[in-house]
Structures are given as C-alpha cells and as structure tokens.
MARBA-21226 format. One record per atom (N, C-alpha, C): atom name; x, y negated, z. Coordinates in Angstrom, 3 decimals. Each point is the difference from the previous one (the first is absolute). Example, Ala and Ser with C-alpha at 12.3 -4.5 7.8 and 13.67 -1.06 7.14 Angstrom:
<pts>
+----+----------+----------+----------+
: at :        X :        Y :        Z :
+----+----------+----------+----------+
:  N :   13.190 :    5.690 :    7.800 :
: CA :   -0.890 :   -1.190 :    0.000 :
:  C :    0.900 :   -1.200 :    0.000 :
:  N :   -0.350 :   -1.050 :   -0.720 :
: CA :    0.820 :   -1.190 :    0.060 :
:  C :   -0.770 :   -1.090 :    0.730 :
+----+----------+----------+----------+
</pts>
This chain:
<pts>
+----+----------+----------+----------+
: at :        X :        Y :        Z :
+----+----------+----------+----------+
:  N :    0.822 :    1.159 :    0.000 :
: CA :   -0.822 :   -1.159 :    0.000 :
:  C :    0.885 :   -1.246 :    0.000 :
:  N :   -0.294 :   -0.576 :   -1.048 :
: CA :    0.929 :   -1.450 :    0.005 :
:  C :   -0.780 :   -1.576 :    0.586 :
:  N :    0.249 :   -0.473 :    0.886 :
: CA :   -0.324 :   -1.147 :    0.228 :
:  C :    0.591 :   -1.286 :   -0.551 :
:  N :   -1.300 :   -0.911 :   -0.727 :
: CA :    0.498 :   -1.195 :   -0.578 :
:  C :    0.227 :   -1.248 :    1.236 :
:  N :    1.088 :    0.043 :   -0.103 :
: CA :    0.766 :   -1.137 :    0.750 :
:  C :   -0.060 :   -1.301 :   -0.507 :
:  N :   -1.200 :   -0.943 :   -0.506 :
: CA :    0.571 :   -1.240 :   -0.800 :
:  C :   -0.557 :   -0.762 :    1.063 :
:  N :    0.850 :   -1.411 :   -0.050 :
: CA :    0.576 :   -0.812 :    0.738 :
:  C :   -0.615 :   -1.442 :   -0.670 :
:  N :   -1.038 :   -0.594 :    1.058 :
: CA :   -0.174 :   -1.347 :   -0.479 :
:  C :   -1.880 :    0.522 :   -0.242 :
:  N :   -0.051 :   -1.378 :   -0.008 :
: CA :   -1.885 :   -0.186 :   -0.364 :
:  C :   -0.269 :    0.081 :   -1.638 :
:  N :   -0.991 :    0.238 :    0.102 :
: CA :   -0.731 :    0.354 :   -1.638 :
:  C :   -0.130 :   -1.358 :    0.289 :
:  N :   -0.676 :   -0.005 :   -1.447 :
: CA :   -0.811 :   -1.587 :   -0.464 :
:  C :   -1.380 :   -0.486 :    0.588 :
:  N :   -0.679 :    1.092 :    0.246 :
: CA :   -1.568 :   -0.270 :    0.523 :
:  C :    0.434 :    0.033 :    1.524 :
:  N :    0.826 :    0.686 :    0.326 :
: CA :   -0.009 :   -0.562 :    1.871 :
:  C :    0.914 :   -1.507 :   -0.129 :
:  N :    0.823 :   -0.479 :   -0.731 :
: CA :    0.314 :   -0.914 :    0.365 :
:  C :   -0.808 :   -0.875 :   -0.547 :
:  N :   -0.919 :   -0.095 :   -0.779 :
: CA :   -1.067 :   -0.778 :   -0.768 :
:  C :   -0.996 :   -0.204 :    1.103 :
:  N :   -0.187 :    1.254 :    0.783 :
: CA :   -1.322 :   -0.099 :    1.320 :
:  C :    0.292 :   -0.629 :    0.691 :
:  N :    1.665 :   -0.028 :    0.576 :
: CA :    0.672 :   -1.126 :    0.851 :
:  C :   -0.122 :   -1.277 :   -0.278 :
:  N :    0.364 :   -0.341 :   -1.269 :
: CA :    0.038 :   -1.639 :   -0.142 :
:  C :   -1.582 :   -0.172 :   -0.548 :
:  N :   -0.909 :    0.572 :    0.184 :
: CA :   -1.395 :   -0.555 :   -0.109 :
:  C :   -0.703 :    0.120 :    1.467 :
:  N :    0.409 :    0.708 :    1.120 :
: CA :   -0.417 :   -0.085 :    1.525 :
:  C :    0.673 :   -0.957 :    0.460 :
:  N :    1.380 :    0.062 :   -0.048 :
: CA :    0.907 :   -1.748 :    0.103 :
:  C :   -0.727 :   -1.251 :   -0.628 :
:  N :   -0.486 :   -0.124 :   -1.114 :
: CA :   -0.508 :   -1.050 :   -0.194 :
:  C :   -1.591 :   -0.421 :    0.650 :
:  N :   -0.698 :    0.758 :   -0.281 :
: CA :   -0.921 :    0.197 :    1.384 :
:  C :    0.118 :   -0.518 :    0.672 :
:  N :    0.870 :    0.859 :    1.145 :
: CA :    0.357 :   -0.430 :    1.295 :
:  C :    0.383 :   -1.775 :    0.114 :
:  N :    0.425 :   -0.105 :   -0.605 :
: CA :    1.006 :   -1.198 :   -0.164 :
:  C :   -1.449 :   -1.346 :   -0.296 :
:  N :   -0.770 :    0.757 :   -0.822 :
: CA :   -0.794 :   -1.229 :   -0.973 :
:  C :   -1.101 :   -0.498 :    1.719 :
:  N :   -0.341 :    1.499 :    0.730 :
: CA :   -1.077 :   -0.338 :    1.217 :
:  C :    0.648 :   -0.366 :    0.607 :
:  N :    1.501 :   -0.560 :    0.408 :
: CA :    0.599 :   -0.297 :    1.144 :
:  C :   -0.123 :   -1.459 :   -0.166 :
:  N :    0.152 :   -0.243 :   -1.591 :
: CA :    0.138 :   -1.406 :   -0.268 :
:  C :   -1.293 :   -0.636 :   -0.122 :
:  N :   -1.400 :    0.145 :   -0.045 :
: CA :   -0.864 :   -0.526 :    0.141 :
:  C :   -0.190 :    0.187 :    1.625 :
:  N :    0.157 :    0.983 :    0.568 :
: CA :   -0.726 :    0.291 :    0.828 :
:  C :    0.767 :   -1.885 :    1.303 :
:  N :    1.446 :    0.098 :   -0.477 :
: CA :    0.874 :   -1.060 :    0.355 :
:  C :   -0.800 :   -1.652 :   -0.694 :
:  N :   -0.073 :    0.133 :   -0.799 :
: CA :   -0.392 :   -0.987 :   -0.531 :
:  C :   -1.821 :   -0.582 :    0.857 :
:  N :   -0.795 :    0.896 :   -0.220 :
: CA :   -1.405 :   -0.546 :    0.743 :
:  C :    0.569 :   -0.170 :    1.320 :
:  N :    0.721 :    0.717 :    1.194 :
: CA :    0.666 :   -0.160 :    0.837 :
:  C :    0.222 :   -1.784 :    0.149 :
:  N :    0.964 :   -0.236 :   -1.073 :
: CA :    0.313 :   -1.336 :   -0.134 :
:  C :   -0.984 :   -1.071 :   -0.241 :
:  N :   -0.591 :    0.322 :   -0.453 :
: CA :   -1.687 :   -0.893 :   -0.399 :
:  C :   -0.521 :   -0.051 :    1.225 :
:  N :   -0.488 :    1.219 :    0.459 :
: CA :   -0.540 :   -0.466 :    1.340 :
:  C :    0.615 :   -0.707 :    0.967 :
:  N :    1.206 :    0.216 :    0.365 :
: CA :    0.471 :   -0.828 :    0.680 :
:  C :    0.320 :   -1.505 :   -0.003 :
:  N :   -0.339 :   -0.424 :   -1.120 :
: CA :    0.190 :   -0.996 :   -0.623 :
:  C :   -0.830 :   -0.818 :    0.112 :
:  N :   -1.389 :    0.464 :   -0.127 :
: CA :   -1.794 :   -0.105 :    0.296 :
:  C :   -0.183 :   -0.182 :    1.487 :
:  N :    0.834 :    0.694 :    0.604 :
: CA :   -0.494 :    0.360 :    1.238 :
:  C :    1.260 :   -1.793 :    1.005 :
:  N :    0.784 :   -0.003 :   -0.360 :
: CA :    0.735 :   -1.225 :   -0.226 :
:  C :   -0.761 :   -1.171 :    0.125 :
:  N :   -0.517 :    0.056 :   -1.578 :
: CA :   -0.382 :   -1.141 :   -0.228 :
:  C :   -1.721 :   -0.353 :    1.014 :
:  N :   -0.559 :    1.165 :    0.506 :
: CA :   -1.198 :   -0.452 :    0.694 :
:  C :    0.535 :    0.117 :    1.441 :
:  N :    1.159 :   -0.002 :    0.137 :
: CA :    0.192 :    0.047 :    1.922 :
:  C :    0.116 :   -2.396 :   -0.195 :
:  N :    1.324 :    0.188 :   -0.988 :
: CA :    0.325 :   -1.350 :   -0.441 :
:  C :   -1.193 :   -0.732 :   -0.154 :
:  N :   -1.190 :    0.149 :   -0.949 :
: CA :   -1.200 :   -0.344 :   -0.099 :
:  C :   -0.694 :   -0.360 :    1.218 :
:  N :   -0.366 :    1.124 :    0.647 :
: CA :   -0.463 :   -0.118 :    1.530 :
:  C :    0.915 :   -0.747 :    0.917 :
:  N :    1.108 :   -0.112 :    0.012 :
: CA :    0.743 :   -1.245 :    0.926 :
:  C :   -0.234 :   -0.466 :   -0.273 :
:  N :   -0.285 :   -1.009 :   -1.149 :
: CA :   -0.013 :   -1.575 :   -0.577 :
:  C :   -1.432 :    0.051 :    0.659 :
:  N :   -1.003 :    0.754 :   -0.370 :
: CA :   -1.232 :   -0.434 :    0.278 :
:  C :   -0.020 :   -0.277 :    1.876 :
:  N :    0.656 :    1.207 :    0.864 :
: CA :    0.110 :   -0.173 :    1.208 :
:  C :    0.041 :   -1.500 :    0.260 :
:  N :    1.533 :   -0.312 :   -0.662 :
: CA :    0.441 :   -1.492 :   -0.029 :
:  C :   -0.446 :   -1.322 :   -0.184 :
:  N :   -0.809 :    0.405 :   -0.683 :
: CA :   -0.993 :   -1.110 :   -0.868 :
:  C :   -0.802 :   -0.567 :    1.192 :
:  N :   -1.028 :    1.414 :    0.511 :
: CA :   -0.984 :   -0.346 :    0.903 :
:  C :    0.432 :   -0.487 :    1.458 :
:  N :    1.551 :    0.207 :    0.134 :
: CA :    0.328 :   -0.354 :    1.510 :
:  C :    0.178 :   -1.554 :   -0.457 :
:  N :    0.623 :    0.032 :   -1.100 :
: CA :    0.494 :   -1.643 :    0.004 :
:  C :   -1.264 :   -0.800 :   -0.397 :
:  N :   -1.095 :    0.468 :   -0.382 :
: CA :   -1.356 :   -1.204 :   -0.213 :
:  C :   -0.111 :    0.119 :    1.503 :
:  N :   -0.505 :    1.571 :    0.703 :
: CA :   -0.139 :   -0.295 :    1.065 :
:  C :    0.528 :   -0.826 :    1.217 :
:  N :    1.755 :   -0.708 :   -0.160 :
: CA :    0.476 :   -0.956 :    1.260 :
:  C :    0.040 :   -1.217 :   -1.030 :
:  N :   -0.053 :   -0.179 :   -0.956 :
: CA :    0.052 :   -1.144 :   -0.790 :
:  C :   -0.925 :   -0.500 :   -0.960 :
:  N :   -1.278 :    0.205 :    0.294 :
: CA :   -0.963 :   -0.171 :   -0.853 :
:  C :   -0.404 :   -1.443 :   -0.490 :
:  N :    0.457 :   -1.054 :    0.454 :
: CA :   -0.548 :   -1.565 :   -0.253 :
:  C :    1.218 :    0.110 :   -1.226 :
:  N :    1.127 :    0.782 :   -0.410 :
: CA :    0.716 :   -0.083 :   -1.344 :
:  C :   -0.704 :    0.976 :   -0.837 :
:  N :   -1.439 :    0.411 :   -0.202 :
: CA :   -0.471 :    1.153 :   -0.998 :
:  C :   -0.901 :   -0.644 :   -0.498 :
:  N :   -0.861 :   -0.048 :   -1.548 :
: CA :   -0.759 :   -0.562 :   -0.047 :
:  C :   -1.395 :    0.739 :    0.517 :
:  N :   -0.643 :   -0.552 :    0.433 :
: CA :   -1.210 :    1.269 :    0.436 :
:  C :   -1.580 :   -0.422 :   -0.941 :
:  N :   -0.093 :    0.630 :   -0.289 :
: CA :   -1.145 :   -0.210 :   -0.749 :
:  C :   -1.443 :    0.052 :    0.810 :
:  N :   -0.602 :   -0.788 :   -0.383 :
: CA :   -1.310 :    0.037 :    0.598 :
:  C :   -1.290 :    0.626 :   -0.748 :
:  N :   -0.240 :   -0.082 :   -0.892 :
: CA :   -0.635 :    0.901 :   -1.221 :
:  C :   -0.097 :    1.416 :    0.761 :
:  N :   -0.951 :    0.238 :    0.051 :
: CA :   -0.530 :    1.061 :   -0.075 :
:  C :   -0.501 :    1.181 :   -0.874 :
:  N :   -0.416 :   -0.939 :   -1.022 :
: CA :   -0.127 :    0.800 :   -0.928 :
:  C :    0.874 :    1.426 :   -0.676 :
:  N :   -0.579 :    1.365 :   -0.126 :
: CA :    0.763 :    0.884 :   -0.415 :
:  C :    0.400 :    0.000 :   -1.298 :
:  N :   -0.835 :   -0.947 :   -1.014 :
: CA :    0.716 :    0.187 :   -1.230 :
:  C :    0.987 :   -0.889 :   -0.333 :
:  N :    0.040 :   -1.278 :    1.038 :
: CA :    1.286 :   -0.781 :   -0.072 :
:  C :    1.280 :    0.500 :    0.751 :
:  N :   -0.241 :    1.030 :    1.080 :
: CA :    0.843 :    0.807 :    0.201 :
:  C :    0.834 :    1.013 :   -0.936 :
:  N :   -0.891 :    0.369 :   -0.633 :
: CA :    0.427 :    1.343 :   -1.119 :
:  C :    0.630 :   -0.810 :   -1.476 :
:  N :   -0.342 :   -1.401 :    0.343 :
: CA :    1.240 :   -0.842 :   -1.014 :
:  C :    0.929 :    0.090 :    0.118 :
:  N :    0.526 :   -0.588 :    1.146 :
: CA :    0.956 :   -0.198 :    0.877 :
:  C :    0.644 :    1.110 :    0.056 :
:  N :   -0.329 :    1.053 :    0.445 :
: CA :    0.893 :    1.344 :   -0.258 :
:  C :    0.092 :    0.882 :   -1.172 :
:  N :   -0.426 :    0.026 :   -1.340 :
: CA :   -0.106 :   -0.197 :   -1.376 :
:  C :    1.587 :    0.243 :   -0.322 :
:  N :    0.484 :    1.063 :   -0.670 :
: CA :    1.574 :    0.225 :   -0.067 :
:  C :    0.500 :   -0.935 :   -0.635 :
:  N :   -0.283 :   -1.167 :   -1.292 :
: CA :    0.889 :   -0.719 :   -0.201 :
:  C :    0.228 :   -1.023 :    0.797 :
:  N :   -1.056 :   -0.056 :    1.242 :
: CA :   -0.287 :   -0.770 :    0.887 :
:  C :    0.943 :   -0.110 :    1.499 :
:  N :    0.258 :    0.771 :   -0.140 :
: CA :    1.269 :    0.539 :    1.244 :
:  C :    1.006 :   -0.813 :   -0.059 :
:  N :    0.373 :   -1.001 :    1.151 :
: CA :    1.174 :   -0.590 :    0.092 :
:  C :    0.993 :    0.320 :    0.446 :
:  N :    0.459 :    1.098 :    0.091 :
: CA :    1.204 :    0.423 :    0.799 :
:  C :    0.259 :    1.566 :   -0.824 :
:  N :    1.357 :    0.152 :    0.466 :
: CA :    1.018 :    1.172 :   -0.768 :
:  C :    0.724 :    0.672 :    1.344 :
:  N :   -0.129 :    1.272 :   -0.165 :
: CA :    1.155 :    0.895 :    1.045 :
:  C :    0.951 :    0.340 :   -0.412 :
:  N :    1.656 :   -0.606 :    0.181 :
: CA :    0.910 :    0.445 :   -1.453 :
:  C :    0.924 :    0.183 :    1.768 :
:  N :    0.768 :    1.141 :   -0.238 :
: CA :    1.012 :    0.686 :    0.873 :
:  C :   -0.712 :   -0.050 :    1.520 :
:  N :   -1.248 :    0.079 :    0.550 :
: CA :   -0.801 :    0.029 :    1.104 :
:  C :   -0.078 :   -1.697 :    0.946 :
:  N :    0.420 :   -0.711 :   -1.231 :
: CA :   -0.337 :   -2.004 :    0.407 :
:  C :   -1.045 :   -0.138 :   -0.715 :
:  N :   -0.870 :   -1.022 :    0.345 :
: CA :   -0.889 :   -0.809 :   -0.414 :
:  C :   -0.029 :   -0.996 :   -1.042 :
:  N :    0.027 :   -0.273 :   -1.157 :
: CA :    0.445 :   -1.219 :   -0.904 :
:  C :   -0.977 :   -0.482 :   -0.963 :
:  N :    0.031 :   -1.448 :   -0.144 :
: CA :   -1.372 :    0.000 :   -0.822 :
:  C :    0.072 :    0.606 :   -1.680 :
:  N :   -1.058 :    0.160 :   -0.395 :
: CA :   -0.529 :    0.547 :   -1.198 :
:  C :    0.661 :   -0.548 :   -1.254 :
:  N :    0.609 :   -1.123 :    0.096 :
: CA :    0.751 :   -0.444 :   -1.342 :
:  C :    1.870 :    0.484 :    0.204 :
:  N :    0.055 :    0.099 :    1.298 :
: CA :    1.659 :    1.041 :    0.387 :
:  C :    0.286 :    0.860 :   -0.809 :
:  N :   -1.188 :    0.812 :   -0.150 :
: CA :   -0.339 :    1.767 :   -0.775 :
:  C :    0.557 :   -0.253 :   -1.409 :
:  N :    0.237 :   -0.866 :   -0.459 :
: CA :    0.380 :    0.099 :   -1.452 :
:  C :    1.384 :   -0.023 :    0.307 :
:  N :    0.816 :   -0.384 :    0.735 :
: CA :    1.454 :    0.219 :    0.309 :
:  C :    0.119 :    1.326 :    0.804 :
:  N :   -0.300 :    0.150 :    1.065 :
: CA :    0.384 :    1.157 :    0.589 :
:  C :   -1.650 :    0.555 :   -0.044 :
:  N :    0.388 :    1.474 :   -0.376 :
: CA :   -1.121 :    1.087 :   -0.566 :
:  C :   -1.000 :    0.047 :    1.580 :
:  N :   -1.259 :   -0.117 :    0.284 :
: CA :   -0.688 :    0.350 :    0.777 :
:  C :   -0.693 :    1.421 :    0.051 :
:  N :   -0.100 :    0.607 :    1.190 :
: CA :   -0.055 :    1.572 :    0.245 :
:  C :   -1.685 :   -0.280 :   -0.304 :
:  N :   -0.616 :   -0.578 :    0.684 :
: CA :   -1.616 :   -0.833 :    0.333 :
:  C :    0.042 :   -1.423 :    0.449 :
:  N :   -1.763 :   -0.249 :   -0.314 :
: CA :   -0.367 :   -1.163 :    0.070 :
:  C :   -1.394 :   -0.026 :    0.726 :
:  N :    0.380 :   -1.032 :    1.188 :
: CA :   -1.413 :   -0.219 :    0.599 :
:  C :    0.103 :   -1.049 :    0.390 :
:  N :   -1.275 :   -0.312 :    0.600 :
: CA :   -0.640 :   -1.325 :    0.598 :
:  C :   -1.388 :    0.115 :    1.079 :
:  N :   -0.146 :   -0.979 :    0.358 :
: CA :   -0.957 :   -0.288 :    1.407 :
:  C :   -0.753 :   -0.634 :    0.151 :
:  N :   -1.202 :   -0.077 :    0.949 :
: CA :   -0.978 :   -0.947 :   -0.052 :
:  C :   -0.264 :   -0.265 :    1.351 :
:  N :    0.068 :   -0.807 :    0.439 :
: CA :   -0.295 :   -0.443 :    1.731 :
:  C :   -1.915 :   -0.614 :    0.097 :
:  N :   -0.623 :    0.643 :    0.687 :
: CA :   -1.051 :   -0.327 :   -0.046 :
:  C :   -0.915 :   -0.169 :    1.702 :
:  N :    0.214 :   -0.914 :    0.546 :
: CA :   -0.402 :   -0.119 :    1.179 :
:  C :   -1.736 :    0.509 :    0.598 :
:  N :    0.139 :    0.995 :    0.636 :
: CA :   -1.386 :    0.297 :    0.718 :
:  C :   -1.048 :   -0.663 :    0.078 :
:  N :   -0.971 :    0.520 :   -0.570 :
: CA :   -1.367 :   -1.205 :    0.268 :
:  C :   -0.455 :   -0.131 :    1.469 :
:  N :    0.053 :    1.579 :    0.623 :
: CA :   -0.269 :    0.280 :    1.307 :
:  C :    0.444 :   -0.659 :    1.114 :
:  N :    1.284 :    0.579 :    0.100 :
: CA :    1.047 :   -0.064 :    0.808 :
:  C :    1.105 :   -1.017 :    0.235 :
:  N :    0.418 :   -0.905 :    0.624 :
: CA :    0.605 :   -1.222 :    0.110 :
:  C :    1.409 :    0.561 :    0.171 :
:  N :    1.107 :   -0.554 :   -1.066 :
: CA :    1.255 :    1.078 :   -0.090 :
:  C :    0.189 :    0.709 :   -0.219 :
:  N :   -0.710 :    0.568 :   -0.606 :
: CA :    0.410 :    1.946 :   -0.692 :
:  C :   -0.091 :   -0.719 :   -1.651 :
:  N :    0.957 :    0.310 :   -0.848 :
: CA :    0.080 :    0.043 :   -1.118 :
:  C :   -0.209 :    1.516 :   -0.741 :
:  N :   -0.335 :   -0.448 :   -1.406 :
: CA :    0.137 :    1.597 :   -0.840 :
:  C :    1.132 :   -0.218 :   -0.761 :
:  N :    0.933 :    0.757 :   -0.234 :
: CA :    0.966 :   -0.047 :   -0.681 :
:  C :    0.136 :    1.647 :   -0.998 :
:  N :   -0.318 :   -0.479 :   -1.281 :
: CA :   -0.088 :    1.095 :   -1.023 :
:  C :    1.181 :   -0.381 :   -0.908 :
:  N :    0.148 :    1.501 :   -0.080 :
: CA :    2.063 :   -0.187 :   -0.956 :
:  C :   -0.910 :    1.256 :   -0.977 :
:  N :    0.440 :   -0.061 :   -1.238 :
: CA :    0.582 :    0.653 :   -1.054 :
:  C :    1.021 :    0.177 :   -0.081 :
:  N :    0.856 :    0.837 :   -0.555 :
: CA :    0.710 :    0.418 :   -0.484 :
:  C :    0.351 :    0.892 :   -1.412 :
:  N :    0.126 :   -0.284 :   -0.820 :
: CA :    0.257 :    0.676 :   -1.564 :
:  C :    0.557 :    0.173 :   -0.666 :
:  N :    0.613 :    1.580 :    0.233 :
: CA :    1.044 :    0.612 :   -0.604 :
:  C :    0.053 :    0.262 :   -1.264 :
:  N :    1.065 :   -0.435 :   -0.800 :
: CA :   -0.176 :    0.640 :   -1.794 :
:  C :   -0.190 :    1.093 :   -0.002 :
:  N :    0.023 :    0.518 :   -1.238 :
: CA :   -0.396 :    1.338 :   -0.676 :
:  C :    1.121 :    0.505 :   -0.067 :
:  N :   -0.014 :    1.373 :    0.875 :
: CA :    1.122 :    0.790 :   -0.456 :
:  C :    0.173 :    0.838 :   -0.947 :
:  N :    0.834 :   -0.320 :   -1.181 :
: CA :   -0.162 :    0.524 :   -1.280 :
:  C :    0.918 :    1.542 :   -0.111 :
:  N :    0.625 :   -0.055 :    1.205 :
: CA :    0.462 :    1.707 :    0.191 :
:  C :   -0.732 :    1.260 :    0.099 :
:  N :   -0.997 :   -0.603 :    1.032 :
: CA :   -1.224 :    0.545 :    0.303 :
:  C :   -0.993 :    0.813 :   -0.937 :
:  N :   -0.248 :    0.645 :   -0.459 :
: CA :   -1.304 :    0.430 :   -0.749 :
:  C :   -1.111 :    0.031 :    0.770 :
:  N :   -1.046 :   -0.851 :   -0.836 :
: CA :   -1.180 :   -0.162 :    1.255 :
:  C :   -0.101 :   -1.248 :    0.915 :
:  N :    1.674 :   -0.977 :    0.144 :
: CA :   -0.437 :   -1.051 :    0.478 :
:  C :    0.588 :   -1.214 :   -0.770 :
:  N :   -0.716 :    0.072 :   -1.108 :
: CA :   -0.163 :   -1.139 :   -1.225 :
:  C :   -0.220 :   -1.165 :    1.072 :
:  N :   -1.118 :    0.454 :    0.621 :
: CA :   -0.725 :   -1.581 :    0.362 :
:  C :    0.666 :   -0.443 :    1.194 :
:  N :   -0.603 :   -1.765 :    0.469 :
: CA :    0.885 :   -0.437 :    0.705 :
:  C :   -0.639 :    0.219 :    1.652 :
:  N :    0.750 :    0.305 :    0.439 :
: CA :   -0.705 :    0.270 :    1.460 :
:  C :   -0.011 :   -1.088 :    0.835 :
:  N :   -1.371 :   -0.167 :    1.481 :
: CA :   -0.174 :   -1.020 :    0.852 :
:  C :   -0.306 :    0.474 :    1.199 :
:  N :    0.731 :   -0.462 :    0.636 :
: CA :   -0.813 :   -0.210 :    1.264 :
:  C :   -0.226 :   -1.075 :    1.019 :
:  N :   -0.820 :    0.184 :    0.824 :
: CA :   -0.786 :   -1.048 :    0.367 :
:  C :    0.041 :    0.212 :    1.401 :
:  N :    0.435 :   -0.834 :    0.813 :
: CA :    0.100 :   -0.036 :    1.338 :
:  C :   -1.067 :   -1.357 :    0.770 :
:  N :   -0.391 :    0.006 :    0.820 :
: CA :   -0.775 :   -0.903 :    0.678 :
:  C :    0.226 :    0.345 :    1.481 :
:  N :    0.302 :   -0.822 :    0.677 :
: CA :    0.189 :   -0.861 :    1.212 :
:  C :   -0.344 :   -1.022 :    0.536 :
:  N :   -0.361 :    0.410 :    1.731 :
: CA :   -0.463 :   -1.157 :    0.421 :
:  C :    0.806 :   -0.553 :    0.676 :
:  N :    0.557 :   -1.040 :    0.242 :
: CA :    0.865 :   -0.565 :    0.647 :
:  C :   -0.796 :   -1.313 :    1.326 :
:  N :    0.129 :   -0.608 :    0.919 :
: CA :    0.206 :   -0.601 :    0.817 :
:  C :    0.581 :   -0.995 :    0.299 :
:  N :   -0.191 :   -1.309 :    0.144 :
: CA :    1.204 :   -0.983 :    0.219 :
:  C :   -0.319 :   -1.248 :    1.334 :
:  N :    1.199 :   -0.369 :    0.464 :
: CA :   -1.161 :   -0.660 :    1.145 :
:  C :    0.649 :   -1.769 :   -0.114 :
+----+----------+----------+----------+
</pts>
C-alpha cells in the first residue's frame, strides 16, 4: 500500500480560505464602523443635552438678558421654532449663533422660546428644539430629526 505524501494546499482549500478571510474581515469592518456611528450619535446628543441643560440654567439665573416672549399663541410659537428659524448652532459642544455655521460646520441647530405663566407669578415655560441633520450614512434616516424639550423654570 503506497501512501500519497503531497505537501501544501490544493486550490479550492486555499480559495475557501481567502473567501472566509474576506468575510471575516468585511463583518469586522462594518460591524466597527456602525460601532463608530453610534458613538458619534450618542456624542453628539449627550453634547446636545448639555447645551440644552445650559441654556435653561443660564435663562434660569439671568433671565432680564433673554428675550421672553409674551405671545401666547401656539402658532407664533411653531414660527419661531421652524428649522430655518433656529438661531443657534452646536459646533464642538459650544453654543454659536446661526451665521458661525458657515465657517465652522455645526453638529445641530436649535432655539427657544421663553413664555411666562398665565397662572403662576414666576414660573416661566421654556421650550428648546433641537434639530439634527440627516444622517446620510444611515439607511432609513434620510430625514432630519427633532427634539423638543420643555421646561419650567422659576425666577425670583
């Protein structure tokens, strides 16, 4: 009985190799990549949510520098917060106004409306938008996302 002794890979096992290698390789690199997106997302709404934190502490000890609107009305509200309507830009987790953004790139854009209590003597409403572009990495999030925070604040 003679045994064949040959030495080295055929063509189809080393062909199976460099097609499980690439595989491997192709899910590591997306799987890295959304990794990176999210974190990125997840970034930009901690940053998002500070500014807004920020926003409402500083109307709240300094409010005679905000303009406060008296209008009541909800559809002059929903002007006012209207995305080309937004005066302000979040570019590296600072605050800057809306004409900045053409020099340094803004992450989002929001704005505010101070609206004093009809009820209550000193309690303000303070409503923030916020509106994030479209992430075009994304499949599925073409559109531009918002959110909407409202607070009551206090001042004496």
């Amino acid at each position: 009985m003679k045994l064949n002794n040959n030495r080295g890979y055929s063509m189809v096992e080393l062909l199976a190799a460099i097609v499980v290698g690439t595989l491997v390789s192709y899910a590591t690199y997306s799987y890295i990549t959304y990794i990176s997106n999210l974190s990125a997302q997840l970034r930009l709404t901690r940053s998002s949510n500070d500014v807004v934190q920020a926003i409402v502490e500083s109307i709240r000890f300094n409010l005679s520098l905000y303009q406060v609107s008296f209008e009541t009305n909800i559809k002059k509200e929903e002007e006012l917060l209207k995305r080309d309507a937004l005066p302000f830009g979040l570019s590296n987790g600072s605050m800057v106004p809306k004409s900045e953004c053409v020099k340094k790139p803004c992450q989002a854009y929001f704005g505010y409306v101070i609206v004093p209590s009809l009820f209550v003597r000193n309690v303000y409403q303070v409503d923030l938008r916020v509106a994030l572009p479209a992430d075009k990495r994304i499949i599925g999030k073409q559109e531009e996302r918002w959110k909407q925070y409202t607070y009551f604040i206090t001042v004496k």
